[in-house]
Backbone as CSV, one residue per row, in Angstrom:
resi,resn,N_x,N_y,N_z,CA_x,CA_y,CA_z,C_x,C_y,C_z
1,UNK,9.624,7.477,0.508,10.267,6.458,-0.305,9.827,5.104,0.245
2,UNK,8.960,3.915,-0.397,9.034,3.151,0.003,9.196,1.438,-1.640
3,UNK,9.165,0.299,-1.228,9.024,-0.103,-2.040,8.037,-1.548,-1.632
4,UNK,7.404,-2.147,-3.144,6.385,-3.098,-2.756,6.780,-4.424,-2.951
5,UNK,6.915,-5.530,-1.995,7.683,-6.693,-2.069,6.597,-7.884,-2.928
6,UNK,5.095,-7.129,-3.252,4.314,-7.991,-3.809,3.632,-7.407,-4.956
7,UNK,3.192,-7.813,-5.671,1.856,-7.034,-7.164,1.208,-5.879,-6.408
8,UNK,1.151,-4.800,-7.416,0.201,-3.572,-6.584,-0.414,-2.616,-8.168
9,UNK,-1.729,-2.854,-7.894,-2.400,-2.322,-9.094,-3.089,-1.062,-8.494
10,UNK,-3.348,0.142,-9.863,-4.178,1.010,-9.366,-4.632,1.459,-10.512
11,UNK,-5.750,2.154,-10.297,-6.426,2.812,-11.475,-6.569,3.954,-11.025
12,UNK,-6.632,5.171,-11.795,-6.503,6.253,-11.665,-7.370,7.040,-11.696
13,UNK,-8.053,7.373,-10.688,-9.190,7.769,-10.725,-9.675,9.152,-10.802
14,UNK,-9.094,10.278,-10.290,-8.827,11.801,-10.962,-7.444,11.971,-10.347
15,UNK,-6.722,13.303,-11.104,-5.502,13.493,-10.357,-4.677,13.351,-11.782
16,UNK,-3.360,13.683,-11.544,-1.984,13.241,-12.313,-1.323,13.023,-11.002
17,UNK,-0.746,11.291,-10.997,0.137,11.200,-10.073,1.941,10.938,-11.015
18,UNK,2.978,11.409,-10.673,3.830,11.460,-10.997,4.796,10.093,-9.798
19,UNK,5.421,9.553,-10.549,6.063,7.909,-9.658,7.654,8.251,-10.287
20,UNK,8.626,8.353,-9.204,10.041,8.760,-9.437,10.767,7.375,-8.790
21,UNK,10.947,6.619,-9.739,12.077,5.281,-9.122,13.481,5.508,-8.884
22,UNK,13.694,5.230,-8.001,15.258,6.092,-7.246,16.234,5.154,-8.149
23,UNK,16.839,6.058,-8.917,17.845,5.717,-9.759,17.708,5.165,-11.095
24,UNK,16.287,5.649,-11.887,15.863,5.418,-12.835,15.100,6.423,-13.209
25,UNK,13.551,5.911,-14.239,12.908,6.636,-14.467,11.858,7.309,-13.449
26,UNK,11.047,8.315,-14.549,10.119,8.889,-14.124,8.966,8.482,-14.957
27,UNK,7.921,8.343,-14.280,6.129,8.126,-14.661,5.195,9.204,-14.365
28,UNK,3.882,9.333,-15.380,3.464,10.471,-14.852,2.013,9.491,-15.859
29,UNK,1.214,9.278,-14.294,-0.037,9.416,-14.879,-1.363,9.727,-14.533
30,UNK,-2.545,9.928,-15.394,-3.545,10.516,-15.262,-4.980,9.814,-15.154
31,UNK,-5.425,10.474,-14.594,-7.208,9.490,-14.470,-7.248,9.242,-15.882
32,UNK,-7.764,7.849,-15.058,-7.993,6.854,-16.612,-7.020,5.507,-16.859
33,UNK,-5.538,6.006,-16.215,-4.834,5.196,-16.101,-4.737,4.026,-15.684
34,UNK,-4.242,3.230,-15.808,-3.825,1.561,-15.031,-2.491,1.568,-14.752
35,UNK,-1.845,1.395,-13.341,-0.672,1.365,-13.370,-0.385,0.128,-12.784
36,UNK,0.553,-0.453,-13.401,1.098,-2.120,-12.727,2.073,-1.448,-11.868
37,UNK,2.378,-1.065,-10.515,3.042,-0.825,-10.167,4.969,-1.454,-10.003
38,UNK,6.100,-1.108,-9.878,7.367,-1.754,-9.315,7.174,-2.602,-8.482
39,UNK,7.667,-4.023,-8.392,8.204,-4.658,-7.660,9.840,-4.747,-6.940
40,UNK,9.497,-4.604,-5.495,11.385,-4.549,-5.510,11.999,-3.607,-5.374
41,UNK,11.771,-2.038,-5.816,12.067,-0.684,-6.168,11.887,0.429,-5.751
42,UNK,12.903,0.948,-4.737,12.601,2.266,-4.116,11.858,3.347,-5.104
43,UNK,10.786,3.347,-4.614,9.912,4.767,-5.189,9.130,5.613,-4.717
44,UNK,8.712,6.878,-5.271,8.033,7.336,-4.268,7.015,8.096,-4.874
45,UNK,5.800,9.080,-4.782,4.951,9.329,-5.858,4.441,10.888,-5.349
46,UNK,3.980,11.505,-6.259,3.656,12.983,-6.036,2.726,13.353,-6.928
47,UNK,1.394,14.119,-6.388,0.364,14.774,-7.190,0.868,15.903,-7.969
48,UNK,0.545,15.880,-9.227,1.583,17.045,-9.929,0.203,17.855,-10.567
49,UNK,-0.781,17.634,-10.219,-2.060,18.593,-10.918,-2.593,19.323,-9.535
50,UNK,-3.543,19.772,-9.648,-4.524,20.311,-8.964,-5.589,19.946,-8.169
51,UNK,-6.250,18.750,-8.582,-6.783,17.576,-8.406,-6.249,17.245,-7.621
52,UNK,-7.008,16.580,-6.471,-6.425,15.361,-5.533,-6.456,14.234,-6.555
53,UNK,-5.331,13.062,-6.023,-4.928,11.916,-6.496,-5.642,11.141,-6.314
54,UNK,-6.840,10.226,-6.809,-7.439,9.504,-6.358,-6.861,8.108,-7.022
55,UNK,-6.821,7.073,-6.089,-6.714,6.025,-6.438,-7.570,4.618,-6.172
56,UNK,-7.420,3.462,-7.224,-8.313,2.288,-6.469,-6.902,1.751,-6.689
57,UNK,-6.875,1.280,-5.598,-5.699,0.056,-5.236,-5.553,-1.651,-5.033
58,UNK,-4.839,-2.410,-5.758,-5.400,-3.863,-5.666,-4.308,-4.071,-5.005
59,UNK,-3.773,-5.030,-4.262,-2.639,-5.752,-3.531,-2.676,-6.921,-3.646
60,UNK,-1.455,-7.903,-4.064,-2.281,-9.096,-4.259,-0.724,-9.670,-3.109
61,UNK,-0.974,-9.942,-1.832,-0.259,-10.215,-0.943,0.177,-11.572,-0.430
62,UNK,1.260,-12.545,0.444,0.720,-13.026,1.273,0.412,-12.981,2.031
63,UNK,-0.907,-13.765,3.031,-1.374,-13.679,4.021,-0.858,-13.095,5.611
64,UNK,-0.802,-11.993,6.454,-0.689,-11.541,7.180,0.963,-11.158,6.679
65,UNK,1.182,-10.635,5.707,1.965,-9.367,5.031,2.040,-8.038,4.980
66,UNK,2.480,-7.562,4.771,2.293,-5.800,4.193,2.973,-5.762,2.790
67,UNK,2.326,-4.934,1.860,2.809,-4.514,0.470,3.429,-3.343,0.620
68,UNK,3.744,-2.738,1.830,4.616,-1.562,1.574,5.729,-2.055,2.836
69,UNK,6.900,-1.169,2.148,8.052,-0.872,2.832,8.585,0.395,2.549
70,UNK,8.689,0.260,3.850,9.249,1.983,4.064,10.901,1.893,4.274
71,UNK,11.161,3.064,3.579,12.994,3.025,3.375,13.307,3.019,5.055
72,UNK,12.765,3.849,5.778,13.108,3.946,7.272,13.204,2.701,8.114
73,UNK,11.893,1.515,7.353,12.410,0.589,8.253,13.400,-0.529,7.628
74,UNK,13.720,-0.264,6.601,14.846,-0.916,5.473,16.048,-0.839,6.370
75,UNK,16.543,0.604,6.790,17.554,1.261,6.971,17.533,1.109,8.901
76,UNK,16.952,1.131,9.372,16.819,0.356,11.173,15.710,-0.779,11.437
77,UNK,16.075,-2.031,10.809,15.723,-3.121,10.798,14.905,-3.247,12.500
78,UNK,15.593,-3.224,13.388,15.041,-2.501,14.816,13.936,-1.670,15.078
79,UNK,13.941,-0.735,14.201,12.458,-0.053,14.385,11.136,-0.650,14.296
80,UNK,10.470,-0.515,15.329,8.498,-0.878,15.174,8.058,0.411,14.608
81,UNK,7.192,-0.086,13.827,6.333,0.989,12.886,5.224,1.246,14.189
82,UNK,4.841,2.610,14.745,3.708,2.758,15.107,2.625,2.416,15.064
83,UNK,1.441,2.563,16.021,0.343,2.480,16.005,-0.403,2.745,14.574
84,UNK,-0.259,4.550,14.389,-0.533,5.038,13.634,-0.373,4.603,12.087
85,UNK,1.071,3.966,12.052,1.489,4.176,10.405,1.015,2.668,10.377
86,UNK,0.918,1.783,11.271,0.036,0.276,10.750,-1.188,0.561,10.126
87,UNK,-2.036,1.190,10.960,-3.364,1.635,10.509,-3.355,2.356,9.255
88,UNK,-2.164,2.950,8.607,-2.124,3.643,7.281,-1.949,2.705,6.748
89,UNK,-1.050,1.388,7.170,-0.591,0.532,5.835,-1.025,-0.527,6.469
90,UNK,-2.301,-1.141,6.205,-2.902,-2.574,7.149,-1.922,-3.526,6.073
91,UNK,-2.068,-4.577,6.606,-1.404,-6.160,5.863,-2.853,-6.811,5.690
92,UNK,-2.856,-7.543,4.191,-4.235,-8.601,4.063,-4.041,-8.950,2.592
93,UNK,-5.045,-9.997,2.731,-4.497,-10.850,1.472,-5.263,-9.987,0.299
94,UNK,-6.022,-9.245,0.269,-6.439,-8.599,-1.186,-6.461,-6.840,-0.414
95,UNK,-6.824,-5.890,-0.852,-6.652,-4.862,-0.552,-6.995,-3.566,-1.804
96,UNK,-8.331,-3.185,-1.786,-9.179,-2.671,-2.202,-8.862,-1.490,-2.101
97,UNK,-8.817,-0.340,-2.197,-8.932,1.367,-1.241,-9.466,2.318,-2.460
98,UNK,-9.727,3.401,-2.130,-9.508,4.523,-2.811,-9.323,5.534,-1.909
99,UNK,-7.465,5.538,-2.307,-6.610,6.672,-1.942,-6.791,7.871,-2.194
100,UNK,-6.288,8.857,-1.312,-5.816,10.377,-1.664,-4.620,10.756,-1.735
101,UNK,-3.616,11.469,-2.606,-2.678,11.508,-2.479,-2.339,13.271,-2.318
């Protein structure tokens, strides 16, 4: 579960990814797609095909930010995110990828 405090675009590159907003709807989409992602909004996302999830990801951030939040560190304001999970979620002002989900 996490949510994005800035713009987060993706295109869908093979895969069906399915996006469940905690206490709302459900999304379900497929290569080919464009998704404007939630701002603000606990969500969380799941490959529902066979296919890995591929994604291209845009972030449009401010400078030395992160576009993700994780419910865990919502919920112990105190906690440092690891080594590890920085390097999963770098901070930068544009932010390019193609994900696997």
């Amino acid at each position: 579960m996490h949510e994005h405090p800035y713009p987060r675009f993706a295109y869908v590159l093979s895969g069906t990814l399915e996006i469940m907003v905690l206490g709302g709807k459900t999304y379900r989409y497929k290569a080919g797609d464009f998704i404007a992602e939630v701002i603000g909004q606990w969500h969380t996302g799941r490959n529902t095909s066979d296919t890995p999830v591929r994604l291209l990801v845009i972030d449009q951030v401010v400078p030395s930010h992160s576009n993700t939040v994780l419910r865990l560190k919502k919920i112990v304001q105190a906690w440092v995110l690891s080594t590890a999970v920085r390097a999963i979620i770098p901070a930068c002002d544009l932010w390019v990828v193609a994900m696997e989900v």
